[in-house]
N, C-alpha and C positions, 0 to 999 in steps of 0.2 A: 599802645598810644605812642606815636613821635614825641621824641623830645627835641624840642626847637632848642638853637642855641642864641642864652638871650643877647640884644642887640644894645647896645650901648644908649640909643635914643630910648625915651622915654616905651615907644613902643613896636616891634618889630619891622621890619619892612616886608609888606605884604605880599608883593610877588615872590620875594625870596623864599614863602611859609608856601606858597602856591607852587614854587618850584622843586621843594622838598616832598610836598604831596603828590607833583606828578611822577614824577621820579618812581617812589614807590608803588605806583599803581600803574607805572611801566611794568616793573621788575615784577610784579604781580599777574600780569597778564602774559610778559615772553617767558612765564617759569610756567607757564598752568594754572597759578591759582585762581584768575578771575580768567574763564572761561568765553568763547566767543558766545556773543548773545544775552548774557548778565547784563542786566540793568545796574545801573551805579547811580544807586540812590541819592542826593544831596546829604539827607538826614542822618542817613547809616554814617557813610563815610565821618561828618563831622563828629560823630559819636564815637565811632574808631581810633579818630586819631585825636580825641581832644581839644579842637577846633571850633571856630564858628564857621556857618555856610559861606562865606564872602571867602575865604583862601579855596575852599573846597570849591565851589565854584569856579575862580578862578582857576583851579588847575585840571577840573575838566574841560577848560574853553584847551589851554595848553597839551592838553591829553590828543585831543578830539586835531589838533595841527598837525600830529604826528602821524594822526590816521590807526591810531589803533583803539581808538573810539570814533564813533559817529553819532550824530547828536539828529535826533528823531523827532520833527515838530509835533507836537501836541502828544509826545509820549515819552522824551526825557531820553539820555546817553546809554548808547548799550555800547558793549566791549566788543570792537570786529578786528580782524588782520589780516592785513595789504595780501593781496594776490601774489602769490611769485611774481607776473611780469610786472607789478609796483614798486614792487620791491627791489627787483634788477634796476628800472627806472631811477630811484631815487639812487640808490649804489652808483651807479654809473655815473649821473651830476655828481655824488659826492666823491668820486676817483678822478675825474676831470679837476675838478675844481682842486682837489692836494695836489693834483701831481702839479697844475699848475702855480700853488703854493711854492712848492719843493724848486721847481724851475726857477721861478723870483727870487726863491729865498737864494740859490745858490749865489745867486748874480750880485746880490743885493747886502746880505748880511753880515754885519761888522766882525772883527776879528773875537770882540767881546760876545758877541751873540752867539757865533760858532763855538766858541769854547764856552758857555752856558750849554748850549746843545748834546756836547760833550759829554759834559756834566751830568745831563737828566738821562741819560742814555744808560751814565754807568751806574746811577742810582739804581735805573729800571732794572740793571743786568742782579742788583742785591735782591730786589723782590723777586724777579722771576725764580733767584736759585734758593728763595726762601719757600718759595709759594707762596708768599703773599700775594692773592688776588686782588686784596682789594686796597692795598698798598700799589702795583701793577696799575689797575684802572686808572685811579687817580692820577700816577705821574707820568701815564701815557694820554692821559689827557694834557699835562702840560707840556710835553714832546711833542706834540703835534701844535699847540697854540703858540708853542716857540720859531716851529718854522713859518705860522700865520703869521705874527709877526714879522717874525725875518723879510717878508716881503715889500715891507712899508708902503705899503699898499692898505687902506683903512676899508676902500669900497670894497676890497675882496676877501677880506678877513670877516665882513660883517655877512656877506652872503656867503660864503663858506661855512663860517658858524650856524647861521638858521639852516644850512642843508642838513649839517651837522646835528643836529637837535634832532631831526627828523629823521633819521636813522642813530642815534645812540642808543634807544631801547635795544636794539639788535646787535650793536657793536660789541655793547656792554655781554652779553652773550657769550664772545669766544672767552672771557675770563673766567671762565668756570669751567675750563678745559686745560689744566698743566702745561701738557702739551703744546700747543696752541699758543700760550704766553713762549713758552724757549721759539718754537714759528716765528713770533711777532717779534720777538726782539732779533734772532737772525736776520729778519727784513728789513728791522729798526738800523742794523749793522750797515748794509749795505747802504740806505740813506746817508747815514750821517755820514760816510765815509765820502759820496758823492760830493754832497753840501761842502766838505773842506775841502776839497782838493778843488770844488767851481766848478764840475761837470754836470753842467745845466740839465740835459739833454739826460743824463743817467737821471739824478733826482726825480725828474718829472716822471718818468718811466716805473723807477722805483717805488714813487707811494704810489703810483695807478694801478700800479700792480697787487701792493700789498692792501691798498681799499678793496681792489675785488678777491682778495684773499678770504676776507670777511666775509665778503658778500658769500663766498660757495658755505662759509660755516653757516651763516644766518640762514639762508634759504634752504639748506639739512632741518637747522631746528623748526622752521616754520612748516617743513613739511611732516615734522613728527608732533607739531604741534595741531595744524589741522588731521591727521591721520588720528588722533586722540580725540579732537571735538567731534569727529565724526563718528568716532566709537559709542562716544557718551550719546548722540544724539540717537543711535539704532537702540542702543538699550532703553531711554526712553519710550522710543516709539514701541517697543514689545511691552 
C-alpha cells in the first residue's frame, strides 16, 4: 500500500495522489514487474494501494501520456512500450529542448542562481560518492529545473517539463547503475562550469549531449526489456 503524505487541507490534493500512483506504476513497468500486454485493472490497482478509483484513474489517463500504457476502447489499459525509434524521438525533443535551456540559462542567470547551481551540483557530488540513488534522482531533478529556470523563460520551461514527464520513466533508469550517477555528474561538471563562465554555445552542447547520454542507457534497457517479453510470450505459446 502507498503511504500518501497527509496534506494540510482538510483533504489531499488529487492529482498530487494520481501523480504518486503513476510514478509507481512507471517504475513497475521499466523494472519488469508489470509486463507488456497486462491489463491494469481500475479495481486491483485501488486495492493495492489503498485508494479509491478516481486517483487510480486519474493516473492511468497520466500513465497512458507517457505511452507506456495505451488505453483499449471497450477493453480497458494494457501496459505497451515505445518502439526504439519513439523512443530516440521523444530523447531527441527532450535534448533539443535542455540544451536549449542550458544556452538561455547561460545568457540569462543571475549571479544568485549560478551559485544555487553551484550548490546542487555539490550536493549531487555527496550522493553520487554515497550511492545514494535515490537521494541522486531527486536533486538531479532539481539541477536541471534550476537551469529551466535559469532561463526566464516560463513558455519553455512549461513545454520542456511535459517533454520531460514523458521520458522520466526511462530517465529515472540510469539511477540504478553506480556508474552511470559518477557519468552523469562528470557531464553535470562540464555544464555548470559552462553556465559560469557564459559560454552559451558549450552549455547548449553539453546537456544535448548528456540527454542523449541517457538515451543510449534507456534504449539498452528497453531492448532487454522487450528481449524478456518476448521470452515470456514463447514460453507461453509452448
Amino acid at each position: 500500500m502507498i503511504h500518501l503524505q497527509q496534506a494540510q487541507q482538510p483533504s489531499p490534493e488529487p492529482v498530487g495522489i494520481a501523480q504518486k500512483l503513476c510514478q509507481s506504476l512507471e517504475d513497475d513497468i521499466v523494472t519488469g514487474v508489470l509486463v507488456p500486454g497486462a491489463r491494469l485493472e481500475e479495481t486491483q490497482l485501488a486495492k493495492r494501494f489503498g485508494v479509491s478509483r478516481t486517483p487510480v484513474r486519474e493516473a492511468l489517463q497520466l500513465l497512458t501520456a507517457t505511452e507506456l500504457a495505451e488505453k483499449i476502447p471497450n477493453r480497458g489499459v494494457y501496459v505497451s512500450l515505445a518502439t526504439p525509434e519513439r523512443l530516440t524521438a521523444m530523447f531527441e525533443s527532450m535534448a533539443e529542448l535542455e540544451g536549449t535551456c542550458g544556452r538561455l540559462a547561460a545568457k540569462r542567470m543571475t549571479s544568485g542562481e549560478r551559485h544555487a547551481l553551484e550548490e546542487l551540483h555539490h550536493e549531487l557530488a555527496h550522493a553520487m560518492r554515497a550511492g545514494d540513488s535515490p537521494a541522486y534522482e531527486s536533486q538531479n531533478r532539481e539541477f536541471h529545473n534550476a537551469i529551466y529556470a535559469g532561463t526566464h523563460n516560463d513558455v519553455l520551461v512549461e513545454v520542456t517539463q511535459a517533454v520531460r514527464r514523458r521520458v522520466a520513466p526511462f530517465r529515472r533508469v540510469q539511477f540504478n547503475s553506480l556508474p552511470r550517477l559518477a557519468s552523469s555528474h562528470e557531464e553535470h561538471q562540464g555544464i555548470v562550469d559552462a553556465i559560469l563562465r557564459g559560454d552559451h554555445k558549450a552549455a547548449e552542447e553539453l546537456l544535448y549531449a548528456h540527454i542523449m547520454s541517457v538515451h543510449d542507457v534507456s534504449q539498452e534497457y528497453l531492448a532487454t526489456l522487450r528481449a524478456e517479453s518476448d521470452h515470456r510470450a514463447l514460453l507461453i505459446a509452448k
